[in-house]
C-alpha positions in Angstrom: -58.4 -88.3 60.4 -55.5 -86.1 59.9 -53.6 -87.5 62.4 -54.0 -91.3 61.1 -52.9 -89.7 57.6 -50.2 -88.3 59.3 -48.5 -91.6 60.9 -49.1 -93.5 57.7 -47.0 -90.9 56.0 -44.6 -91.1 58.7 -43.7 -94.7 58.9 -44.0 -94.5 54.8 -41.1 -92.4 54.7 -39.1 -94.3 57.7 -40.0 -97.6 55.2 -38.5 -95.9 52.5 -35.7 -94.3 54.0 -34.1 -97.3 55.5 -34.7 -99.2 52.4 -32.5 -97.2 50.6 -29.5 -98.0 52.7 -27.6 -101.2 50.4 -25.1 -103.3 51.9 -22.1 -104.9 49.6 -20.4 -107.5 50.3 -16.6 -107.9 49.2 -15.4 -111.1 49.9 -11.7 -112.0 50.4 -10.3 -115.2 48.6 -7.9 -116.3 46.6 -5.6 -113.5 47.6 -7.9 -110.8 46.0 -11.0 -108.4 47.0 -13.8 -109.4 44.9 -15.3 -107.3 43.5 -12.3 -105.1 42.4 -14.7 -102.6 42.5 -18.1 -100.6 43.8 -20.5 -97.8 43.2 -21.7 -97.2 46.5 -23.9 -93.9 48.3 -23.6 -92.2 51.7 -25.4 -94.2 54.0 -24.4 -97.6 52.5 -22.2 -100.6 54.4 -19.7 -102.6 53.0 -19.4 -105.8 54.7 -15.7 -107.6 54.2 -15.9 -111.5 53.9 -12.8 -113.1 54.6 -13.2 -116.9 52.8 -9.9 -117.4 52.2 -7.6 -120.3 53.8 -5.3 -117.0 54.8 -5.7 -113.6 57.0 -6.2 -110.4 55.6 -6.5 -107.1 56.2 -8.9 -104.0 55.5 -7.3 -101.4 55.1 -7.8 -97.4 53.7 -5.1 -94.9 53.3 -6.6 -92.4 51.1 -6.2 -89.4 52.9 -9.3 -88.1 54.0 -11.0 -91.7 54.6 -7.9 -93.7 56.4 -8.9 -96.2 58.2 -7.9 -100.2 59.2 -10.7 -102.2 60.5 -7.2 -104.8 61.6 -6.6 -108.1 60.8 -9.0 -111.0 59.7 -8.9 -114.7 60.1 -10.5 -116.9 57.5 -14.4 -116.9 57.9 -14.4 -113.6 59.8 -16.5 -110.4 59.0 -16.2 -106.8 59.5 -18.4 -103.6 58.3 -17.6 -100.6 57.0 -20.2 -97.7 57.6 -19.9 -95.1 54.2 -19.9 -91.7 55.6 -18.2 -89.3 52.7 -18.7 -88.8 48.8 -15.6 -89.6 47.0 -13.2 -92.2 46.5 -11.1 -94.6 48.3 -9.0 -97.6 47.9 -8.5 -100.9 50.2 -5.6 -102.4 50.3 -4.7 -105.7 52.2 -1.9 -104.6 54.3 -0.4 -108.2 54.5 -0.8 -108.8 50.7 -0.3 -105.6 49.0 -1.1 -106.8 45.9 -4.8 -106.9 47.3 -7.0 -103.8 46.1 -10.4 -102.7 45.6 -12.1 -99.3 44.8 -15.1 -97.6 46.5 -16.3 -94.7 44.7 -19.0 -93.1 46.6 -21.8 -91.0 45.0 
């Protein structure tokens, strides 16, 4: 009996665990991130939608979190893993104007 107890327990907390993980999407268009901004946690993804008629970039310079996932053509995707509490900006590095904030609890 303990045993049975035991792996419902277990795959409870593996349920749980990985429910908690929350994936945003930011979506490229009309020459913007959007949203301009997230709340996001350690273990989160950020997936970067590029539906816009142009190609962008994702791009992080804070120090400490610098990172460029490259160039994306219109209709492409890329993910962003969050490993580190704090906050970061990303910036298009074809349209600078472009920006969005993670802060990450």
């Amino acid at each position: 009996m303990r045993r049975h107890l035991f792996g419902i327990f277990a795959c409870a907390f593996l349920v749980t665990n990985h429910a908690a993980a929350t994936e945003f999407t930011i979506k490229m268009a009309g020459a913007s991130y959007r949203p301009a901004s997230i709340k996001a946690a350690v273990g989160d993804t950020i997936r970067f939608v590029n539906d816009d008629a142009a190609k962008h970039n994702v791009f992080v310079p804070t120090a400490g979190y610098a990172l460029d996932l490259g160039a994306q053509e219109p209709g492409q995707e890329k993910v962003l893993s969050v490993h580190k509490v704090g906050r970061f900006e990303v910036e298009c590095v074809i349209h600078p104007h472009m920006l969005t904030v993670v802060e990450v609890e």
